[in-house]
N, C-alpha and C positions, 0 to 999 in steps of 0.2 A: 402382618401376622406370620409366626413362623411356619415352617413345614409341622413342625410338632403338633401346636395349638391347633392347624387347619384336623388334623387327625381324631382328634379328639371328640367326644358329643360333649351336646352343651351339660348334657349332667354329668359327665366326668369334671369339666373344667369347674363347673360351679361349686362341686362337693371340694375340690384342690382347697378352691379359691374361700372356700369359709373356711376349713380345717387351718389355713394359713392365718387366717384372722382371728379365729379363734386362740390358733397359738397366740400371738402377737396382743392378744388384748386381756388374757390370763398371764402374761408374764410379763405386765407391766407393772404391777402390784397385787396387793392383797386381793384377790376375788372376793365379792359379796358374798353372800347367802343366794341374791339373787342370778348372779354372774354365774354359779356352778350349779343352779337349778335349770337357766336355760339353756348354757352348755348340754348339760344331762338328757333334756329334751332333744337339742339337735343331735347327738350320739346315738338314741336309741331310736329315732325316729328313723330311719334307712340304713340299710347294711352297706350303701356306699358311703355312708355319715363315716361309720365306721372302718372301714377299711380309710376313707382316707386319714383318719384320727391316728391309727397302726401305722401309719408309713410316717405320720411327723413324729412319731414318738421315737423311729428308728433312726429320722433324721436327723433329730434334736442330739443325737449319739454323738452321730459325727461332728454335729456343732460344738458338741461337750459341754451342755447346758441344759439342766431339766427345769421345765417349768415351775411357776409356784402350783404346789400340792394338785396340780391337775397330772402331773407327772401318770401313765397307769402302774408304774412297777413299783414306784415310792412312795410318792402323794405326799409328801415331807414338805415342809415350807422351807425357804432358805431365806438367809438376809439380804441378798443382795440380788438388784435384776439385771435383767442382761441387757447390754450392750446397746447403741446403734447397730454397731458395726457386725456385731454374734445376729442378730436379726435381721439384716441386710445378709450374713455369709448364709443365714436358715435358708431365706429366699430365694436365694442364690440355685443354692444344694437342693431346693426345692420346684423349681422352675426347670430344672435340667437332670442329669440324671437319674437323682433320685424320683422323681416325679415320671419318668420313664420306666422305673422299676415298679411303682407303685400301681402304675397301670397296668404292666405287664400280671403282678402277680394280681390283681384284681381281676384281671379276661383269663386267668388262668383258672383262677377258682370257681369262677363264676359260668366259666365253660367244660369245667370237670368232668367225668364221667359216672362218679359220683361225688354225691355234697349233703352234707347235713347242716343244719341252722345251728344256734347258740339254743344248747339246751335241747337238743335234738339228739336219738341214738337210733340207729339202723343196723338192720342185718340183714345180706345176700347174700347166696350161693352162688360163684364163681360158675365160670363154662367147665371147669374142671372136676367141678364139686368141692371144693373148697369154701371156707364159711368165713365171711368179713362181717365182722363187727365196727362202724365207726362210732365214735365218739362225738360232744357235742363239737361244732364249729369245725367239721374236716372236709377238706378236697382232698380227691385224689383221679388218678386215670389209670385205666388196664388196658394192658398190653400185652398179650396171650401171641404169640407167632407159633412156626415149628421148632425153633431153638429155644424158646424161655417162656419164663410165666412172669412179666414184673407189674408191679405197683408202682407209678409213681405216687409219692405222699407230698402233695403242696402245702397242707397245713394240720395241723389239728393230728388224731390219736385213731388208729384201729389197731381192733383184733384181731388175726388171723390162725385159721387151723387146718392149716394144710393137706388138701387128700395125694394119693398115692397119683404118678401118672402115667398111661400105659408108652409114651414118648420119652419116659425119663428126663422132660425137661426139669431145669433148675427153677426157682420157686425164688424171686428177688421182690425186694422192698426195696426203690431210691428212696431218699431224701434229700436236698439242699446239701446234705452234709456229707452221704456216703451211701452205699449200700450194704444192707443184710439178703444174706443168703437162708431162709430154711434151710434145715435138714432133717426134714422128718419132724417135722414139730407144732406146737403152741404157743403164739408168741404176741406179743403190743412194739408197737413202735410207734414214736411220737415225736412232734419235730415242731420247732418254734424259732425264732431269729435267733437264741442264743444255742443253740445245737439239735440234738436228734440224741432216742433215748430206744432203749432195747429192753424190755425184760421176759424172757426165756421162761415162761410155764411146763413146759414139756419138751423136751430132746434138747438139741441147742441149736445155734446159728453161729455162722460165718461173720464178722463184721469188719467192712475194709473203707476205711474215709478217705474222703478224695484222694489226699496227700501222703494216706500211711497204710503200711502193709493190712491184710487179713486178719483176724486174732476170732478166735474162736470162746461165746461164750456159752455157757452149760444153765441146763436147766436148774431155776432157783437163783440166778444169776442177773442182776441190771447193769447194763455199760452206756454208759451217757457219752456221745462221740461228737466233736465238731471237724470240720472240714480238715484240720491239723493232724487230728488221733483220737486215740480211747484214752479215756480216764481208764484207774484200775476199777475192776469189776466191782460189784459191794451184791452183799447179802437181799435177795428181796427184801422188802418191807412189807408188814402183815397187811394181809389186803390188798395185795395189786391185782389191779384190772376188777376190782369190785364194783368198775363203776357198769360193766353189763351187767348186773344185778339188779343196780339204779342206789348204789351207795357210795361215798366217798369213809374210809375207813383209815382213819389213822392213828398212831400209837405216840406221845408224848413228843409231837411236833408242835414245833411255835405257832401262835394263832393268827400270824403275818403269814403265814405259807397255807395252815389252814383255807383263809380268806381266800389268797388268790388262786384254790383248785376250788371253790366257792364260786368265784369271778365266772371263771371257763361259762359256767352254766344259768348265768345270769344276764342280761342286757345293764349297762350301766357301770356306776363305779359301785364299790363295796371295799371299804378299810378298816383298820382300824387306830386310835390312837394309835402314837408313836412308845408311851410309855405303856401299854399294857401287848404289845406286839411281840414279847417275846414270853409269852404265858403259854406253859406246856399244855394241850390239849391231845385228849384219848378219848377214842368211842365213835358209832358210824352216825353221819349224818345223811340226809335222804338229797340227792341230788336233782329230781324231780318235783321238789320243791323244797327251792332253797330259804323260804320266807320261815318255813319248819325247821331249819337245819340254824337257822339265825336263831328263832326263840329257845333251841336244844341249848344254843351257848350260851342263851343270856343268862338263863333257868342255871343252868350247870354251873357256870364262872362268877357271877351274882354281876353281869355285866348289862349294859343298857343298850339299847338298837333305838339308833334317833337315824329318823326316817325323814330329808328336807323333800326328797319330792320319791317317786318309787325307784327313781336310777339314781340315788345318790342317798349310799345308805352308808353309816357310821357305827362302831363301838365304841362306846366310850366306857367309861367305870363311874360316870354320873349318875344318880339320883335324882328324879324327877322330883 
């Protein structure tokens, strides 16, 4: 047994060691009805099901292969399956580094200083008087010294409202991807494997990614940034940060992007067909219970919600 495997508890190696199987037995063919109902069960059944489900999905990247429709970002079926040799390199990439990272960011979130669950929202007052808002599913740590005031953000979305401080320290958000600076302001910031996102309610921020200069943006302002740079700035969209109100509020977005800010606040999958996925929807749905925000679409879109087990829910445009 290696150094690594001696490290590990036997529920870390065990969650690995079915997440691997699971991949491997979902992307051998067509899953059943029954195959992604008991999937579904093992997912929602522990938050280590889940993280480790998050780390093959990031792994499967690098293999450049997503699964049949178990995929969480596409859920799409393909024709063709993978490899020996793409599922011996998964195992591989799974067995070693990446499975090193997976654990990492697992004891990281799970050792936070704070953490909300899926479907969860919190708010504290900082040692400075400052007010955080998190979002569902977020780690983060505070870091308060005599030079600064930082956040790190390991996953998931807060809000932040920065007070005055008689130290004049600087007021920072990390991310994986970079940092934002307050300056006098109200602001979200939100970070997930594909980047970190900024939108500026009040005054503006600083924001410098690992690899690229500063770039300052303005209130009414989103900059979506990964480790490389800022994209250019764009216009908020109506409703940001409505979800501390306990709403998700969107304005003639597809019902594929709908769904998965839907996801965030649910256990389980949630899709929808591939042909009615890009149907524009407007209007707020309740994020505190998203089983209400499903029959607002169905009522609305003249759409159907076929339910195989509670964590694996579909739209289809069928007729019972």
């Amino acid at each position: 047994m290696s150094r690594l495997e001696t490290d590990i508890s036997e529920q870390e190696r065990d969650a690995i060691r079915a997440a691997a199987g699971w991949y491997a037995r979902l992307s051998s063919g067509v899953p059943s009805p029954a195959d992604e109902a008991e999937w579904a069960l093992w997912h929602a059944a522990d938050p280590l099901h889940q993280q480790a489900w998050q780390r093959i999905q990031a792994v499967r990247e690098q293999v450049g292969r997503v699964p049949v429709r178990i995929a969480r970002d596409t859920l799409r079926p393909r024709s063709t399956h993978p490899s020996r040799r793409e599922l011996l390199g998964f195992a591989v990439l799974l067995g070693g580094a990446a499975w090193l990272g997976w654990r990492s960011d697992y004891r990281q979130a799970w050792q936070a200083d704070y953490r909300s669950a899926v479907g969860e929202r919190q708010t504290h007052r900082l040692a400075d008087g400052s007010r955080l808002l998190l979002n569902t599913g977020t780690a983060l740590d505070v870091h308060f010294d005599p030079q600064q005031r930082l956040l790190r953000l390991l996953r998931g979305e807060i809000l932040v409202e920065t007070a005055a401080d008689t130290l004049q320290r600087p007021f920072l958000v990390d991310t994986p991807h970079g940092r934002v600076q307050a300056l006098g302001t109200r602001f979200t910031v939100r970070t997930d494997e594909q980047g970190s996102e900024v939108i500026v309610l009040q005054s503006a921020v600083l924001v410098t990614p690992l690899q690229g200069s500063a770039q300052r943006v303005e209130a009414g302002q989103t900059g979506r940034f990964d480790d490389r740079g800022l994209a250019p700035v764009q216009r908020n969209a109506p409703g940001v940060a409505a979800w501390q109100q306990g709403s998700l509020v969107v304005v003639d977005r597809p019902l594929h992007e709908v769904l998965a800010e839907l996801s965030r606040y649910r256990t389980g999958i949630l899709r929808c067909d591939p042909a009615i996925a890009d149907l524009n929807v407007s209007g707020a749905f309740p994020i505190d219970d998203t089983d209400l925000a499903l029959a607002a679409l169905e009522s609305g879109l003249g759409l159907t919600v076929v339910r195989r087990t509670r964590y694996w829910v579909t739209l289809t445009q069928e007729r019972g």
